[in-house]
C-alpha positions in Angstrom: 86.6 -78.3 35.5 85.6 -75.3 37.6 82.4 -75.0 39.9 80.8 -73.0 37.2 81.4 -74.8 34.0 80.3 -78.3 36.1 77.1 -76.8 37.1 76.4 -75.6 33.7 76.8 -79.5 33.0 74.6 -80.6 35.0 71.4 -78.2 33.7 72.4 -79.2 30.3 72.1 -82.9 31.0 68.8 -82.0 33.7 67.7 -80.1 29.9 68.3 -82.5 27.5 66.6 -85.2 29.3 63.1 -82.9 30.0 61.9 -84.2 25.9 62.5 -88.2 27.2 60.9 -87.2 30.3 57.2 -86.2 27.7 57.4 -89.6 26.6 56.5 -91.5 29.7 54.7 -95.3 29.3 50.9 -95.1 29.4 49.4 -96.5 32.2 46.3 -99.1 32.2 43.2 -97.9 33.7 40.0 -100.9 33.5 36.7 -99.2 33.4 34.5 -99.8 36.7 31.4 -100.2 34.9 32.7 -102.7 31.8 35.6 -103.8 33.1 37.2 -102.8 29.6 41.1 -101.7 30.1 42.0 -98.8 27.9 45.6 -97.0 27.7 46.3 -93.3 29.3 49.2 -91.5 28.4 50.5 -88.5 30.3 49.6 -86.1 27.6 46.0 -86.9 28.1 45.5 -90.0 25.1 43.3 -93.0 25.9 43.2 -95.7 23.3 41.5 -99.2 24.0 43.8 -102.2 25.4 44.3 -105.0 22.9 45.0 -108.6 24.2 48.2 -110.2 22.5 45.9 -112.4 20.0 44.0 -108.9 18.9 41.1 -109.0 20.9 39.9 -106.4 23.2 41.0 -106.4 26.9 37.4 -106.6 28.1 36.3 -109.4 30.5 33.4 -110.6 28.3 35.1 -110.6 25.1 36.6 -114.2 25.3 40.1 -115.1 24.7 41.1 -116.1 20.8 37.8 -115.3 19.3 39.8 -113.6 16.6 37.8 -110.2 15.9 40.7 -108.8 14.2 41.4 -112.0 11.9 37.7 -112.1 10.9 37.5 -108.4 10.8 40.6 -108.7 8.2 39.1 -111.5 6.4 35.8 -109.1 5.8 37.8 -105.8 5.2 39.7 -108.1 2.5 36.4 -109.9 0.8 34.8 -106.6 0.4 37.8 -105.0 -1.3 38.3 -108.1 -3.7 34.7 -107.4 -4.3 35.1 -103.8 -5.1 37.9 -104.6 -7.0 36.2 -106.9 -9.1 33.6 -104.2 -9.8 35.8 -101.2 -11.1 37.2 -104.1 -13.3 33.8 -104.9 -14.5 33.1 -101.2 -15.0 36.9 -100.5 -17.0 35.7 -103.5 -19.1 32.4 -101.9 -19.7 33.3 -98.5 -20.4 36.8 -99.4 -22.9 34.4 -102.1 -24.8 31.6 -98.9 -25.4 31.3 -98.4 -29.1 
């Protein structure tokens, strides 16, 4: 391989690997005024920081008090209730006379 072809190698490869390069890890930055992490990615994102068990990685939201189990469990009751309704309402409108 000649000078010329190997250095055309090299930019490809230095070219190719610029799109992995865009997807660098985002970084944890805490808040100084809650203490609340959130998540920054290079492209200018934040998102909030979630603890392993769901919760959010703020210092005064404790450990295992389960806000997205119970958020679940209500997001869940109120669709079984809406669910119920539109079958109340099907019943109601295919029983008209």
């Amino acid at each position: 391989m000649n000078r010329s072809a190997h250095g055309c190698a090299i930019v490809l490869l230095v070219l190719l690997a610029c799109p992995a390069a865009a997807l660098d890890q985002p970084v944890v930055w805490r808040d100084e005024d809650t203490g609340c992490a959130y998540l920054l990615t290079p492209q200018g994102g934040i998102a909030p920081r979630h603890r392993r068990d769901g919760t959010l990685d703020c210092p005064d939201v404790a450990a295992g008090t389960g806000i997205v189990e119970s958020m679940g469990r209500d997001i869940a009751r109120g669709l079984d209730a809406l669910q119920r309704e539109v079958e109340r309402l099907r019943e109601r409108y295919n029983n008209r006379p």
